[in-house]
C-alpha positions as CSV (number, residue, x, y, z in Angstrom):
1,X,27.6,53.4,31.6
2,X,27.6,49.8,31.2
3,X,24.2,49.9,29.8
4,X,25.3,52.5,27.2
5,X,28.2,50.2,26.0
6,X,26.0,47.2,25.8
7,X,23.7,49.8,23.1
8,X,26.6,50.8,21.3
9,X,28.2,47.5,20.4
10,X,24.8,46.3,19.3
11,X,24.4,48.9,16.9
12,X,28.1,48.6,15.4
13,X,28.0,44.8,15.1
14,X,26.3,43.8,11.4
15,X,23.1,42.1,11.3
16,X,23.5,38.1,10.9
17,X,22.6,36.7,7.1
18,X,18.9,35.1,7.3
19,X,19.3,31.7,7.6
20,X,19.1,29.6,4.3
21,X,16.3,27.1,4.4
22,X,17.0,23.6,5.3
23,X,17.5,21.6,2.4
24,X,14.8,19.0,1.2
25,X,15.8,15.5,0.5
26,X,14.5,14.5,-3.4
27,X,12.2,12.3,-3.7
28,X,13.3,9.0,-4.1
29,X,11.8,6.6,-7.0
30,X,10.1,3.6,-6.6
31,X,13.7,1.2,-7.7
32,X,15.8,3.4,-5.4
33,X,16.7,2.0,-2.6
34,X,16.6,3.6,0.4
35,X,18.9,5.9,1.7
36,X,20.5,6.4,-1.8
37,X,20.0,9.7,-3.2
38,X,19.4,9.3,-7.1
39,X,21.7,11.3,-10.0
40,X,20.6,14.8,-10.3
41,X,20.3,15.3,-14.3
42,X,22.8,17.5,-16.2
43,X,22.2,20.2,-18.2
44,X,18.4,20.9,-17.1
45,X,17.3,17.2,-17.7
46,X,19.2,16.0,-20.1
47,X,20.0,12.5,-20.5
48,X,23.8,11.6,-20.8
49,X,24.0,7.7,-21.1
50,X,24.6,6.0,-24.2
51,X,21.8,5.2,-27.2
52,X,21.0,1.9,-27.0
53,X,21.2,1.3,-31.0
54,X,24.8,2.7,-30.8
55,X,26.7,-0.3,-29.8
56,X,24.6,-2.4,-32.2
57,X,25.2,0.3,-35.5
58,X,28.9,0.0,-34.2
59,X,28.9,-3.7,-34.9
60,X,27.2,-3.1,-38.1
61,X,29.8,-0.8,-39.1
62,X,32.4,-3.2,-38.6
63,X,30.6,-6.1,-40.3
64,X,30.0,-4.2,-42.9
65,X,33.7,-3.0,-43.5
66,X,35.0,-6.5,-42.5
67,X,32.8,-7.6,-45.6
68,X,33.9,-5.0,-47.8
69,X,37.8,-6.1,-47.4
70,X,36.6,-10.1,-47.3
71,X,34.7,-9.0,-50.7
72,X,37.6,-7.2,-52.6
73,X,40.6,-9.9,-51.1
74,X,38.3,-12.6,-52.5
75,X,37.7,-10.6,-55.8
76,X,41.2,-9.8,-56.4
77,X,42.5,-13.9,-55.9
78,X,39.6,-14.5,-57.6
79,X,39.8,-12.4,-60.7
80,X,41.5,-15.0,-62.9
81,X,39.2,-16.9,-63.1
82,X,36.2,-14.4,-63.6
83,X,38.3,-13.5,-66.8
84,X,38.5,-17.2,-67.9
85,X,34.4,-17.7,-67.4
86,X,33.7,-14.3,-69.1
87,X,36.2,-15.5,-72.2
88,X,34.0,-18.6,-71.7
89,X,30.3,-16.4,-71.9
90,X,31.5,-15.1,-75.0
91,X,32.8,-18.4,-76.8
92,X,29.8,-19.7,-76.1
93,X,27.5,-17.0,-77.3
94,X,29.8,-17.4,-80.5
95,X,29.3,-20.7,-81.3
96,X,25.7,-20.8,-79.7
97,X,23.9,-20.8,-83.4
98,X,26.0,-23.3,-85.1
99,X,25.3,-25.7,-81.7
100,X,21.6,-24.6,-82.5
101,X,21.6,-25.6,-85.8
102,X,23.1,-29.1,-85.7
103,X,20.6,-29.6,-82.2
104,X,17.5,-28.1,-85.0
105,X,18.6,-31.0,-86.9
106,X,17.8,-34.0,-84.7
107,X,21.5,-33.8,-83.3
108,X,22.3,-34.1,-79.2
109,X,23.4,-30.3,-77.9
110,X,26.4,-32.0,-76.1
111,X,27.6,-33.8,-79.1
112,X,27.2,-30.6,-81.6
113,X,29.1,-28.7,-79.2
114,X,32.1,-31.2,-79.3
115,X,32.4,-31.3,-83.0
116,X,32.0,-27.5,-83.0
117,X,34.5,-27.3,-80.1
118,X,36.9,-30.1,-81.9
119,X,36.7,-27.7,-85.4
120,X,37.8,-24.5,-83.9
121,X,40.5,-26.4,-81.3
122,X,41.9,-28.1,-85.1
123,X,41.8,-25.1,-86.5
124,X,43.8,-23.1,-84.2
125,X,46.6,-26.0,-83.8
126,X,46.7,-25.6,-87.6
127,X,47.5,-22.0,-87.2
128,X,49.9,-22.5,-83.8
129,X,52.0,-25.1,-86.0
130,X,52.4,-23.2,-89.3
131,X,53.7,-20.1,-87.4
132,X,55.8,-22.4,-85.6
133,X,57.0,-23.3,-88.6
134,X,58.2,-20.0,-89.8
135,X,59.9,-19.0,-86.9
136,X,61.8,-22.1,-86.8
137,X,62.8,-22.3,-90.3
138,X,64.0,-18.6,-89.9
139,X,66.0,-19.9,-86.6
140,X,67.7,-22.3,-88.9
141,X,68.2,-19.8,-91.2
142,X,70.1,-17.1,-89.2
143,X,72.3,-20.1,-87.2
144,X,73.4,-21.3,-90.4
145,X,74.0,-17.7,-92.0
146,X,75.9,-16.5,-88.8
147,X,79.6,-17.6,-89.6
148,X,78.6,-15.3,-92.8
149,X,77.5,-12.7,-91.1
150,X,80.4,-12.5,-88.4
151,X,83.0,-12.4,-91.5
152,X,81.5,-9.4,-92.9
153,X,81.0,-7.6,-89.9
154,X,85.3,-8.3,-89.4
155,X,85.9,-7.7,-92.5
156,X,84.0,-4.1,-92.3
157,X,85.7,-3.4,-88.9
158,X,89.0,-4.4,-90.1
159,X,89.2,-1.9,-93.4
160,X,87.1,0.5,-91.7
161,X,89.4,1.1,-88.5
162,X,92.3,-0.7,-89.8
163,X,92.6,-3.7,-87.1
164,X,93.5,-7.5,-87.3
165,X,90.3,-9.1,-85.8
166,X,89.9,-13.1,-86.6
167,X,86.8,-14.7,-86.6
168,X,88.4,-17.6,-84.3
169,X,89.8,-14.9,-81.8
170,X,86.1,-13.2,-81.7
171,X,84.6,-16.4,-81.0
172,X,86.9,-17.5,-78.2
173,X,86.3,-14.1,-76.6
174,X,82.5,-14.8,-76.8
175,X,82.9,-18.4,-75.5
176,X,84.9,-17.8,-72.9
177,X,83.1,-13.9,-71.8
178,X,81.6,-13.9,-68.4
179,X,78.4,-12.2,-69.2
180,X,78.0,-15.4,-72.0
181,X,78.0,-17.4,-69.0
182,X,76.1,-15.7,-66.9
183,X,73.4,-16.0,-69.2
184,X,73.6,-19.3,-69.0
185,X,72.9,-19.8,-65.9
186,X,70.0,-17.6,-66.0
187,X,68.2,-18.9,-69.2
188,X,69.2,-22.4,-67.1
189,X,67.4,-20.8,-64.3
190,X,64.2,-19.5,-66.4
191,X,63.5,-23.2,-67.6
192,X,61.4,-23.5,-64.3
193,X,59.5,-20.7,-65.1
194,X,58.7,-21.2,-68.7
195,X,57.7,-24.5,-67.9
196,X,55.5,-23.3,-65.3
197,X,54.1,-20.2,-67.5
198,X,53.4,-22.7,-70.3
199,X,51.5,-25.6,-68.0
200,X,49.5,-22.3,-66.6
201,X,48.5,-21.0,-69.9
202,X,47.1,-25.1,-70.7
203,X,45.4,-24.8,-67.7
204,X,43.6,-21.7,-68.2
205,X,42.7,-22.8,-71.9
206,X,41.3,-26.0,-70.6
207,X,39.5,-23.9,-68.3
208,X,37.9,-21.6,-71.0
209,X,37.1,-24.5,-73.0
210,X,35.5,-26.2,-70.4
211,X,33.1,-23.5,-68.8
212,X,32.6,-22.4,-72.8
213,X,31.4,-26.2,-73.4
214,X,28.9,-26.0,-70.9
215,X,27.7,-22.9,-71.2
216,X,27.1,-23.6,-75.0
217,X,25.9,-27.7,-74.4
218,X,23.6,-26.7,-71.6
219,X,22.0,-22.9,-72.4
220,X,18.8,-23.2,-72.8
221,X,18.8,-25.3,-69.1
222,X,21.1,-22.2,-68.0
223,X,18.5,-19.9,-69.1
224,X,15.5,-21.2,-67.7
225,X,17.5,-21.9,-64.3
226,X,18.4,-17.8,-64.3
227,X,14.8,-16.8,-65.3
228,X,13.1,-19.1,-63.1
229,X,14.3,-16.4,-60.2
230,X,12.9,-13.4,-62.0
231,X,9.2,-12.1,-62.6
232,X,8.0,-12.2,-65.8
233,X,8.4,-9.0,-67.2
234,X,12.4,-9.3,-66.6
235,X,12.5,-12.7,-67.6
236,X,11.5,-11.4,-71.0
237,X,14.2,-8.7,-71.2
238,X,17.0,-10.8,-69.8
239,X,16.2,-13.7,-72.7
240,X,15.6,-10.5,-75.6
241,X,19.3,-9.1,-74.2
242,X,20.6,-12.9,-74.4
243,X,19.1,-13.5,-77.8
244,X,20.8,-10.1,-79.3
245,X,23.9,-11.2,-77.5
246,X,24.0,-14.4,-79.4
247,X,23.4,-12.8,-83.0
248,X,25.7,-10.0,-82.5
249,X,28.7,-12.3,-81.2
250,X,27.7,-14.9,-83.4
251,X,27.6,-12.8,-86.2
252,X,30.9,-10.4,-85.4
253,X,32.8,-13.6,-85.4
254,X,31.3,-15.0,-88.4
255,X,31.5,-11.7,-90.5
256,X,35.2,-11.7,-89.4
257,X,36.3,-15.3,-90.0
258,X,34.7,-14.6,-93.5
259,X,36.1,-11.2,-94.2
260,X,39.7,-13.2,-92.9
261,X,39.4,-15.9,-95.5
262,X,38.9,-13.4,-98.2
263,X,42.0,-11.3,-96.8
264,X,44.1,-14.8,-96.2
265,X,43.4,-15.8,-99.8
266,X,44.1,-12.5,-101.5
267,X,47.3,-12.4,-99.7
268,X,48.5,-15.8,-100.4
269,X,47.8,-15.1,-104.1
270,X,50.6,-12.1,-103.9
271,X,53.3,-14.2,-101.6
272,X,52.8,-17.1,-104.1
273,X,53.4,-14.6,-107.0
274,X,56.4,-12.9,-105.6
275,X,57.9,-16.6,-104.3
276,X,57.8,-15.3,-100.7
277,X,58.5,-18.5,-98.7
278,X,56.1,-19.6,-96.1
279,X,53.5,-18.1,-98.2
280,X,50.5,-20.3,-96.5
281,X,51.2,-19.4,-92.6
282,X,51.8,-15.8,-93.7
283,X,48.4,-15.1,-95.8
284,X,46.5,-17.2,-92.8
285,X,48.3,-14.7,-90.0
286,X,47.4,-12.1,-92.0
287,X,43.9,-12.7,-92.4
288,X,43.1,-13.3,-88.8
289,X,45.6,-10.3,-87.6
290,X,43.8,-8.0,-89.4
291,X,40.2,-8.8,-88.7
292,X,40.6,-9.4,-85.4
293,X,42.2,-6.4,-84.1
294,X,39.9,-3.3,-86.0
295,X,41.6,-0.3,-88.2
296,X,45.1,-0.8,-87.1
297,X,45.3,-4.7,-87.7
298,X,46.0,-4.6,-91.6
299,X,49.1,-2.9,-91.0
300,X,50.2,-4.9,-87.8
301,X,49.8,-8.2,-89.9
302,X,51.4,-6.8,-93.1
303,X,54.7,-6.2,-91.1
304,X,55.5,-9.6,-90.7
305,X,55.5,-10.8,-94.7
306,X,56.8,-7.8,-95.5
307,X,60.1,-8.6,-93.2
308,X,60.3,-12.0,-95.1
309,X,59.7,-10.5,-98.5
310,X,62.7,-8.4,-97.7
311,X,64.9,-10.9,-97.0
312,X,64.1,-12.4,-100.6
313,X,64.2,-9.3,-102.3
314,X,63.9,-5.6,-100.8
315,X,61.7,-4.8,-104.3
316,X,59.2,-7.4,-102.9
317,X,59.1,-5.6,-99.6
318,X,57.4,-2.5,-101.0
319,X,54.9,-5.3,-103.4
320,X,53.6,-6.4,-100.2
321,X,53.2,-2.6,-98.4
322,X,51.0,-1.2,-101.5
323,X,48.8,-4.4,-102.0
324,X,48.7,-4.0,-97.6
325,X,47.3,-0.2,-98.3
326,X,45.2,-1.0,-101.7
327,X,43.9,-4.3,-100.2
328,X,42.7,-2.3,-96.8
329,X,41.4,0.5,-98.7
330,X,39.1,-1.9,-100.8
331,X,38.0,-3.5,-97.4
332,X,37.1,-0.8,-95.8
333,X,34.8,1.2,-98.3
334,X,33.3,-1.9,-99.7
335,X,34.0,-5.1,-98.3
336,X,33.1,-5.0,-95.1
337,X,29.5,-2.5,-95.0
338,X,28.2,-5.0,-97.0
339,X,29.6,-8.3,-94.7
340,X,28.8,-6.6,-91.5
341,X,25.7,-4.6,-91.9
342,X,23.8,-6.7,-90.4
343,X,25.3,-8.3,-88.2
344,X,27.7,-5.8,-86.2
345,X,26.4,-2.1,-87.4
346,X,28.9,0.4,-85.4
347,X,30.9,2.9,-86.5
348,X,34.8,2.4,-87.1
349,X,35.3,4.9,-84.6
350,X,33.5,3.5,-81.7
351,X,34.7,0.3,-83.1
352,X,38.5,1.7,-82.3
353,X,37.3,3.0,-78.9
354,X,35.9,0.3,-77.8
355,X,38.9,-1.8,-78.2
356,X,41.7,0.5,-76.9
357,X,39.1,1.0,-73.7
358,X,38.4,-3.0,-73.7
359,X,42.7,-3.4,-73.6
360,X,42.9,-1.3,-70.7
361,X,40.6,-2.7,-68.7
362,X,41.3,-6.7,-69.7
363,X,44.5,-6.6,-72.4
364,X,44.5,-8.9,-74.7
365,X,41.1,-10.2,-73.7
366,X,39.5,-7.1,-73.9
367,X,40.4,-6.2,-76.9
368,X,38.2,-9.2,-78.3
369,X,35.3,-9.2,-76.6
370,X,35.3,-5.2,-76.6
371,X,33.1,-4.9,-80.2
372,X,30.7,-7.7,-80.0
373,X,29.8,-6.4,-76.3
374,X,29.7,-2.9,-77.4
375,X,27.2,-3.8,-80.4
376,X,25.2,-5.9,-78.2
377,X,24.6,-3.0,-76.0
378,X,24.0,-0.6,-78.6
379,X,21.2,-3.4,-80.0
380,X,19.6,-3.5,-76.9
381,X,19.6,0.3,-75.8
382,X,18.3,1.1,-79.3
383,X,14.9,-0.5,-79.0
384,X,14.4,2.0,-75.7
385,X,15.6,5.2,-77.9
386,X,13.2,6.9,-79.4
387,X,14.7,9.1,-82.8
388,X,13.0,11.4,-84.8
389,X,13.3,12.4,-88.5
390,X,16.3,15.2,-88.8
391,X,15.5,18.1,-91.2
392,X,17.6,18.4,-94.5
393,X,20.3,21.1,-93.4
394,X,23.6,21.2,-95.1
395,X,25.4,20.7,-91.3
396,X,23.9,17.3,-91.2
397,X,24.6,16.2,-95.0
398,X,20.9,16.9,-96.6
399,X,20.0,18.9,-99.4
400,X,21.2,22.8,-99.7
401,X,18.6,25.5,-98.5
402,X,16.9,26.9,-101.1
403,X,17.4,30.6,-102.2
404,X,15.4,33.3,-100.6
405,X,13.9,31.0,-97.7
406,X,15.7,31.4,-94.4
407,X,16.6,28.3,-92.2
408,X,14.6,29.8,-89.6
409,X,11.7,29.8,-91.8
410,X,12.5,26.4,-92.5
411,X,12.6,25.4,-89.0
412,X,9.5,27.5,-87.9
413,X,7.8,25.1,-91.1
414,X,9.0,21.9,-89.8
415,X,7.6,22.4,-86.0
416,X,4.4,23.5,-87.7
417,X,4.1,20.5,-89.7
418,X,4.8,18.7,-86.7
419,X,2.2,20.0,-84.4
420,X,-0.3,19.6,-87.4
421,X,0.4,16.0,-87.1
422,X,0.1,15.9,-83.7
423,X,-2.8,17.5,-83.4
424,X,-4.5,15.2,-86.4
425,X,-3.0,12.1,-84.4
426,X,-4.5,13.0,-81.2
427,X,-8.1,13.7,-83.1
């Protein structure tokens, strides 16, 4: 029996799992030390440690973005006085063939500069102190015509609402009001700041003058020192763009300093006529108003002798509004083609454009140095655009078709005619 058992309980029990192989230690490199088992790869042999030009494009990164905010903090503390030397640049390029003259002559550069600098700086005192002039005779005026005023403006509110108002009671409530003396304190305040505003605005004029003065006494040394960086081939189109810069600002301010004397002289001839006081400073603000700031400026500078016309007489008011319109009417259609046809060739509207975009970008600033930069870029890009002869269409002003002949016969003629010539050039 015991025998059988022993069978049975061998053939019940489950056969044992083969034994799994014994595992094999991986081979150990030649820099492992021993005993150490190295780092299995993951993910079938694929390395997972860090690029080695990583860490080094990560400092890049951030020198590059550390530059970027040095760049525009240094830019925007430094943008005053980019403005000033570009104000500079373009004074210079304006008086740049007057200097070149007098030096043609046997004259030094640095001392034809002065004398040209010393003629525009008396020039624009000259204009500074006659408008002075009017706005503080018409100070004096309206102090000593306000006891006049006051009494008619009682007198109308007395009859009109039936009070008792005194001029004495009026101006002891004035005197002795709490917003009167609070502006006091505040226009006591402001002196600081005027004062400061008006030393800054020296500063930055003795700046402008000062870069403008070099620029202009030492050009041609400033030229060769910015060509002698370049090859050849651009030194030549950097001195072609500076010579078109030169005659286009040279000759935009000319045309208009001319086209303002005409306009100042034309004026003053009206004011003296109707007795307008302060007939000189008015014709010469006028005549540089109007020239100086394109389409609009006419009408801008006419406001201000018509207000003192109509404090004369309101008749002489409208005088000085239709000679404003006649006068700009005769300047535009046939004064000024033939002044500035040479010198700055672009239309009125691009003109108009170019000084509403040059205000936005720069203000006042732009506004000056928007037409003579726009004509000098349209100078330069011309001599790289190639134009053809435009067929004579009535859409582009030319002579009316003639009967029976279609336009696309016409057009099917011209681009014959041209590959005839094309073909003849090329033989």
């Amino acid at each position: 029996m015991a025998p059988n058992d022993n069978t049975a309980s061998d053939a019940e029990s489950p056969i044992p799992p083969p034994a799994s192989p014994p595992e094999t230690p991986h081979a150990a490199s030649p820099g492992t030390p021993a005993g150490v088992l190295p780092r299995p790869d993951a993910g079938g042999g694929r390395d997972d440690r860090m690029p080695r030009w990583l860490p080094r494009a990560m400092v890049l990164a951030l020198g590059l973005v550390a530059c970027f905010q040095l760049g525009t903090w240094a830019f925007h503390q430094l943008i005053g006085l980019l403005i000033n030397v570009l104000i500079a640049f373009f004074l210079a390029l304006a008086v740049e063939p007057a200097v070149s003259r007098m030096a043609d002559r046997g004259m030094r550069r640095g001392l034809a500069t002065f004398l040209v600098f010393f003629a525009v700086l008396i020039a624009s005192a000259g204009f500074v102190v006659m408008l002075g002039s009017i706005l503080a005779g018409q100070i004096i005026d309206i102090v000593d015509s306000f006891p006049q005023y006051l009494d008619s403006v009682i007198n109308w509110i007395n009859l009109t609402f039936h009070t008792e108002l005194s001029r004495v009671a009026v101006q002891d409530s004035l005197l002795h009001s709490d917003w009167l003396q609070r502006y006091v304190q505040n226009s006591a305040s402001g002196v600081l700041d005027v004062s400061a505003t008006v030393l800054g605005g020296l500063f930055r004029l003795l700046t402008i003058f000062l870069f403008s003065f070099y620029f202009a006494a030492d050009g041609p040394r400033l030229r060769r020192a910015l060509c002698s960086v370049l090859p050849p081939a651009r030194q030549a189109e950097v001195l072609r763009a500076w010579e078109i810069a030169v005659v286009k600002t040279g000759g935009y301010l000319y045309s208009r300093g001319l086209m303002a004397l005409i306009s100042g002289v034309a004026h003053y001839i009206l004011l003296e006529i109707l007795g307008v006081p302060y007939a000189p400073a008015l014709a010469m603000w006028v005549g540089l108003v109007s020239q100086f700031i394109p389409t609009i400026g006419t009408y801008l500078a006419g406001a201000l002798p018509m207000l003192i016309a109509f404090t004369v007489d309101p008749w002489y008011a409208l005088w000085v509004l239709g000679f404003v319109v006649i006068y700009q009417q005769f300047e535009n259609y046939m004064l000024q083609p033939k002044l500035t046809a040479r010198s700055v060739d672009i239309h009125p509207a691009v003109a108009f454009g170019s000084v509403v975009a040059g205000t936005a970008l720069l203000g006042a600033v732009g506004a000056l140095i928007a037409i003579p930069a726009v004509a000098t870029l349209q100078a330069f890009l011309g001599a790289y655009v190639k134009r053809y002869d435009v067929m004579d269409t009535p859409s582009v002003g030319g002579r009316p078709r003639r009967p029976g002949v279609p336009l696309r016969g016409q057009i099917r003629r011209v681009l014959r005619r041209d590959g005839d010539d094309t073909g003849r050039t090329r033989a």
